[in-house]
C-alpha positions as CSV (number, residue, x, y, z in Angstrom):
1,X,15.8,-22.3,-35.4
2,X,17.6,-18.9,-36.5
3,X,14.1,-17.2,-36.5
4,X,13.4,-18.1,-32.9
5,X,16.1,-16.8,-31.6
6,X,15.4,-13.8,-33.7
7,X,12.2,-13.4,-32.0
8,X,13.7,-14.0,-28.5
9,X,16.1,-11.6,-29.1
10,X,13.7,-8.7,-30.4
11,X,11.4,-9.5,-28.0
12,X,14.3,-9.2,-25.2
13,X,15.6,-5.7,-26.7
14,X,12.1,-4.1,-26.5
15,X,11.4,-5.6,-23.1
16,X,14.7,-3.9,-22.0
17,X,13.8,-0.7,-23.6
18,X,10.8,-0.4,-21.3
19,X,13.2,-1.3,-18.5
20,X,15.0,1.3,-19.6
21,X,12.5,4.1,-20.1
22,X,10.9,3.4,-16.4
23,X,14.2,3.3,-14.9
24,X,15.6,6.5,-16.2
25,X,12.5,8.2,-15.7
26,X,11.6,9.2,-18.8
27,X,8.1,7.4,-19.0
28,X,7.0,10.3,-16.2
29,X,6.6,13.0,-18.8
30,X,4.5,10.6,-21.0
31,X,2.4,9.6,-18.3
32,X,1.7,13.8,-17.8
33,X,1.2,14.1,-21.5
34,X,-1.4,11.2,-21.5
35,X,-3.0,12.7,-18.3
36,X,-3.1,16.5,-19.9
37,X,-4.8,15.1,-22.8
38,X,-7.3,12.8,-20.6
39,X,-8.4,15.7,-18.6
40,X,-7.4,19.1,-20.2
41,X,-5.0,20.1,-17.5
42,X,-1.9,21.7,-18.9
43,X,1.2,19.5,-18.4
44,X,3.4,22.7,-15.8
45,X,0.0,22.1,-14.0
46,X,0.6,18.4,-13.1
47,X,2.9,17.6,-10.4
48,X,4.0,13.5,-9.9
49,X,3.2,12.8,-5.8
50,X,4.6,9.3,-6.3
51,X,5.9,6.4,-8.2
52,X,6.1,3.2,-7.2
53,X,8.9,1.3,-9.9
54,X,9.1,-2.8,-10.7
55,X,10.7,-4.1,-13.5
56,X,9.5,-3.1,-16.5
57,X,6.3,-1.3,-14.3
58,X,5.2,1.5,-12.6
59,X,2.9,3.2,-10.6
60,X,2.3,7.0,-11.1
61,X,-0.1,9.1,-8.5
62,X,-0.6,12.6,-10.5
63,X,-2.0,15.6,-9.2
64,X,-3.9,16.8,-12.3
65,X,-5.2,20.1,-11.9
66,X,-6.4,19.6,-8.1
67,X,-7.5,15.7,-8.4
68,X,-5.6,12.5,-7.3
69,X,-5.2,10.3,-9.9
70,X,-3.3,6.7,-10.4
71,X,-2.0,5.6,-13.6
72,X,-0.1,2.7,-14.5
73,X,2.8,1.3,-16.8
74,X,3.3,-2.1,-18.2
75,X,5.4,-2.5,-20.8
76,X,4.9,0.4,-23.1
77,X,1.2,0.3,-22.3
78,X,0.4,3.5,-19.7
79,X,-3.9,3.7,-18.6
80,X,-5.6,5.6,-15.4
81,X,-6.0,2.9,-12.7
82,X,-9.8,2.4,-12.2
């Protein structure tokens, strides 16, 4: 019994940590960083049009260097929307 709750309480303190990171904004800079790297476009170069925010998720559209593009976060996980 003192394991599960444990677990339910790790499991709680990393799900608010991604609460926390998309709340305070601090996910946007990784989301440029991944897009830089995705497409070679330095990061000064990528400007955020939009984010959408939901409880521990977001929605980011990026200019990268002259092209739209949509990338979402769940959790800690951040990918291009295809």
């Amino acid at each position: 019994m003192k394991k599960l709750s444990i677990l339910i309480l790790a499991a709680f303190a990393i799900s608010c940590g991604s609460i926390s990171r998309t709340m305070s904004g601090t996910t946007t800079g990784a989301v440029k960083k991944q897009a830089s790297i995705e497409y070679g476009c330095p990061v000064d170069s990528i400007k955020l049009l939009e984010k959408k925010q939901h409880t521990g998720n977001a929605t980011y559209a990026l200019d990268v260097c002259g092209t739209r593009r949509v990338y979402t976060q769940i959790g800690s996980v951040i990918q291009e929307k295809k």
